[in-house]
N, C-alpha and C positions, 0 to 999 in steps of 0.2 A: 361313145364316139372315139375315133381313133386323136391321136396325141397330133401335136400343129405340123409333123414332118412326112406325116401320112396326110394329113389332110390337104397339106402346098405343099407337096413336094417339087411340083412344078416351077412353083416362084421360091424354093430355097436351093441354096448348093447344094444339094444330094441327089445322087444319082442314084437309080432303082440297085440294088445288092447293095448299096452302103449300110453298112452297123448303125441302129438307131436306138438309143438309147429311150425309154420314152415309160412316164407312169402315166399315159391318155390325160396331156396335158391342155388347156385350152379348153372353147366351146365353153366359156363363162358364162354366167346371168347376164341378162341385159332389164334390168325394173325400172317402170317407169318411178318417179320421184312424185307422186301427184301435190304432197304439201310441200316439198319446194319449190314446185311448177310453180306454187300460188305464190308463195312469198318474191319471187323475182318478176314472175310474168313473162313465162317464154316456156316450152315443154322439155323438161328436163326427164334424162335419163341416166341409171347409174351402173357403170359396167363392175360386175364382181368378180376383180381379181383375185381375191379372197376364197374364192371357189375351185381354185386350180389346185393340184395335187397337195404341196406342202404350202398353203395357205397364202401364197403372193404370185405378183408379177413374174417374179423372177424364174418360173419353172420353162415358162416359152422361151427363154432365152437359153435355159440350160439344158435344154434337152440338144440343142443344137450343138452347144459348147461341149459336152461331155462327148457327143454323138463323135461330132468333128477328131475330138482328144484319142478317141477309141481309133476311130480310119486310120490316124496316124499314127497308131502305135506306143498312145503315152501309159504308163502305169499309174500314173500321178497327177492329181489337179491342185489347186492353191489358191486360192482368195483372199481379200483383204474384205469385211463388211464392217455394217451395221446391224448385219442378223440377218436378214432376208435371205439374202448371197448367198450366206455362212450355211442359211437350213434348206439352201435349196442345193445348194454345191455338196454336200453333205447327204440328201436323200439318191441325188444323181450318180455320182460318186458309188455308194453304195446297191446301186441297183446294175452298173457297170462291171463291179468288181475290181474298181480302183481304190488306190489308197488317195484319202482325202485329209488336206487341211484348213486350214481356215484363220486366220491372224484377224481379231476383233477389240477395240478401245475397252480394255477395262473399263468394270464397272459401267457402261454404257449401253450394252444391251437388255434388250428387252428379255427377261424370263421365260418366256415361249421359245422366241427364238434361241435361245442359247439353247434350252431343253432338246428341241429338232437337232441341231449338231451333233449334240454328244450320244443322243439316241442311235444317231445312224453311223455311229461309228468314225466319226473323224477326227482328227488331230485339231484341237481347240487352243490355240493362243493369243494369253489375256496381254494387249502390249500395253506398255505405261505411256500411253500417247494417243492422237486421235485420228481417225478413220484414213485422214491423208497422208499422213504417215506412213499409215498400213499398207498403205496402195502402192506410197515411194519402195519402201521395202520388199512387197510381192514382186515388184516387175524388176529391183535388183536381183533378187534370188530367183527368177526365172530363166534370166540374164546368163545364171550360173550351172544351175542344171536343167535336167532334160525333167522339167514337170510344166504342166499344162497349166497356164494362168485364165480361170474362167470369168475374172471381174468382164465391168461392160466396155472392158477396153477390146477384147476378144470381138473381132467381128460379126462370129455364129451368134454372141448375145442378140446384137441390133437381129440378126435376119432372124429370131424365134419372136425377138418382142413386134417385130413389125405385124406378125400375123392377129395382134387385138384391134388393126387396124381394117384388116379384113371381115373380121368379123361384125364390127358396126356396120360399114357399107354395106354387107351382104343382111343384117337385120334392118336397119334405117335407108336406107337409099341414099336419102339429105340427111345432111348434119350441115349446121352451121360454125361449132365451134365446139370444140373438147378443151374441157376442163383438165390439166393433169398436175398435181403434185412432181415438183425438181428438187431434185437431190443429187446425184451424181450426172444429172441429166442425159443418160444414156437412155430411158424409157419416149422420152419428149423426143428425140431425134429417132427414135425408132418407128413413133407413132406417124410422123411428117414422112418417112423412107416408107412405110406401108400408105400410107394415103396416098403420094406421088404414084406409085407402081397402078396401084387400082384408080389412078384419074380422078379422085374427091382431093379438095381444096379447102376443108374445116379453116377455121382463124386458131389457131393454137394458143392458148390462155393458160403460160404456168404459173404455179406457184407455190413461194419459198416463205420458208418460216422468216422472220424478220430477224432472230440470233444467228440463223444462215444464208445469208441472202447476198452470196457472191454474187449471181448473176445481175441481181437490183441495183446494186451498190458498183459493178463494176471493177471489183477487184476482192482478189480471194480475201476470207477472215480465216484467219490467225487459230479463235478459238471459237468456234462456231457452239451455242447453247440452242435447243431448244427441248420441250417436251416430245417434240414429234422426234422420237429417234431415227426411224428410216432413212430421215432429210437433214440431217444431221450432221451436212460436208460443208466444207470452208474451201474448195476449190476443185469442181467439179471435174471427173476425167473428158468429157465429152463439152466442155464450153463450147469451142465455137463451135461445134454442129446443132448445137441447141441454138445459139446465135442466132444463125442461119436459117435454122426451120422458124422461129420465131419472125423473123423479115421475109422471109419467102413467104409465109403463112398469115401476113401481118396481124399476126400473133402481138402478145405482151408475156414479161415477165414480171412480175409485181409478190409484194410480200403482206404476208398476217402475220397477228399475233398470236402467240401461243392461246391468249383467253379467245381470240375470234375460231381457232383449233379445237379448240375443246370443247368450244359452244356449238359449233358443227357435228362433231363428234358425236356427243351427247341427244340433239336433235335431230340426228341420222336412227339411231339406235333406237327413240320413244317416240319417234311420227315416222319414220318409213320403214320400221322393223329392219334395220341393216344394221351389221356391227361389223364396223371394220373398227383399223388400228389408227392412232390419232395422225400420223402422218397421213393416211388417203383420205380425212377429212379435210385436209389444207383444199384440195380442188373445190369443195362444195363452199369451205372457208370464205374462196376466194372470189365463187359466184354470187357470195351474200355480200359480200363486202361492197364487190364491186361492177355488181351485175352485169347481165347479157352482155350489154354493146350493141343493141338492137338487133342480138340473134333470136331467131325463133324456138329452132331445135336446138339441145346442149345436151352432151355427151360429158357425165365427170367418171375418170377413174378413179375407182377407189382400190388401191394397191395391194393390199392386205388385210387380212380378217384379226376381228378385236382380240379374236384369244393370242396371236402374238405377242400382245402387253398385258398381260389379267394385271397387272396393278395399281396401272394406271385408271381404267376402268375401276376397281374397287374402288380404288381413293376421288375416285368422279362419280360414284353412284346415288342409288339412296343406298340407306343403312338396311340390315336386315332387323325384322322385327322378334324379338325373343319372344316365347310361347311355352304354358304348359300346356300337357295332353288333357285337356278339359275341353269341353263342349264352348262352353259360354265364352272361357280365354279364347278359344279361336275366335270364334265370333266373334267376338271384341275385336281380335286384330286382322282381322280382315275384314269389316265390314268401317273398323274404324269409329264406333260409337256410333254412329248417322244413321243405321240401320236402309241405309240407301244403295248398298253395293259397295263394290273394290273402289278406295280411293282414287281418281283419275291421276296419272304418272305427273310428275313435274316438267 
């Protein structure tokens, strides 16, 4: 399938000859969820962001942003993340022939993603501080020179991410409410800007880890903790347009806990064969918590795929079982003593 700027070109800024940057991004999974259908009671679907070129959300947005960077003649792009940004601003970048950076909170990214950046060649800086920081900092040194700021403060972001909004409507027809993980809540108001265009009216249902839950709480944190790295901000760049779409959509923004996170997570992974990363488990998180709302249809994003955090998963899994190369030790560990088959997963 061609990348989201060939495929809307129509409903994005680009006019036919403009430079597109593009690794045939978009045209996700869309799986039905059948054992979460049952555990809530309403038909649940899970879109796999996860499936897009460099593993997240972030590539419909970047393909724009870079696209946009190139027309105008930038050599240079720059971001502040949590990872996602970093490896996708980083694979775009590189597929352009720009020089790329990236300013990311020490110690705070996830493994995969850090791996993605430096793989593609970009300037990787660990700051002694955290993600809003990084962002105050990207858009003074923007400020200063002539380099391309591609966070979701850029508004090619919103116009690449709105196109997973088209894609539901054009697979589902109805939806009643989409599930999404907030974090910087630029994804949330891109979703609400794509639905308006194409005339659906979803109830929008975010959700924030409870260690970062500006939007819940009503006022930025300080030091935002959670497990879910990706969602990991204490003062979103896009507040009040998530606001906004949340009251326009009479939406909710409401908070989980890391354990309600991880028990999604892990439940996603061993009943619906999906692995994402623990932050795009906050949306399903958030439909177990605190179900439908008397929606039929539900739509949850799942943001990014598990292998962006392998450690977190290891340290959430089972164990692996040690084996000699024998007949019967096998048997023994795979059948478990029981002589009944593979032990059923936890």
């Amino acid at each position: 399938m061609p990348g989201v700027v060939e495929r809307y070109r129509d409903r994005l800024p680009f006019a036919p000859g403009d430079p597109v940057v593009s690794l045939n991004e978009g045209s996700t999974p869309l799986v039905h969820a059948a054992h979460v259908s049952g555990l809530v009671g309403a038909e649940v679907w899970l879109k796999l962001e996860g499936a897009n070129p460099t593993g997240s959300f972030k590539d419909r947005g970047m393909t724009c942003a870079v696209s946009a960077a190139v027309r105008e003649g930038a050599t240079a792009i720059i971001c502040a993340s949590t990872g996602n940004t970093a490896a996708s601003a980083a694979a775009y970048a590189a597929r352009a022939g720009l020089t790329g950076a990236v300013i990311v909170p020490a110690g705070k990214i996830a493994t995969g993603k850090l791996a993605q950046a430096l793989m593609h060649g970009a300037r990787v800086i660990a700051l002694r501080g955290n993600f809003d920081q990084a962002l105050t900092l990207v858009r003074a040194l923007t400020d200063r020179h002539p380099i391309a700021l591609v966070n979701s403060v850029n508004a090619f972001r919103l116009e690449g991410q709105k196109t997973a909004a088209f894609e539901l409507v054009e697979e589902l027809s109805e939806l009643d409410a989409l599930c999404v993980p907030v974090g910087n809540a630029g994804n949330i108001t891109a979703y609400w800007k794509g639905f308006r265009e194409v005339r659906a009216a979803p109830r929008l249902l975010g959700f924030q880890a409870e260690g970062a839950a500006p939007l819940v709480h009503g006022a930025p944190v300080a030091h935002p903790e959670t497990v879910a790295s990706a969602i990991r901000i204490g003062n979103p760049a896009r507040w009040e347009e998530a606001m906004e779409a949340m009251t326009a959509s009479r939406g909710e923004i409401r908070a989980v806990s890391d354990e309600e996170i991880l028990a999604a997570y892990r439940l996603l992974a061993s009943r619906e064969g999906v692995f994402c990363e623990p932050a795009s488990a906050a949306s399903v998180a958030g439909l177990l918590r605190y179900g439908p709302g008397g929606a039929r249809r539900v739509a949850c994003v799942l943001t990014g795929h598990g292998l962006k955090d392998p450690q977190t998963a290891l340290d959430h899994a089972g164990a692996v079982v040690p084996c000699v190369p024998e007949l019967d030790a096998v048997e023994e560990a795979v059948l478990g003593g029981t002589g009944a088959g593979p032990p059923e997963p936890a």
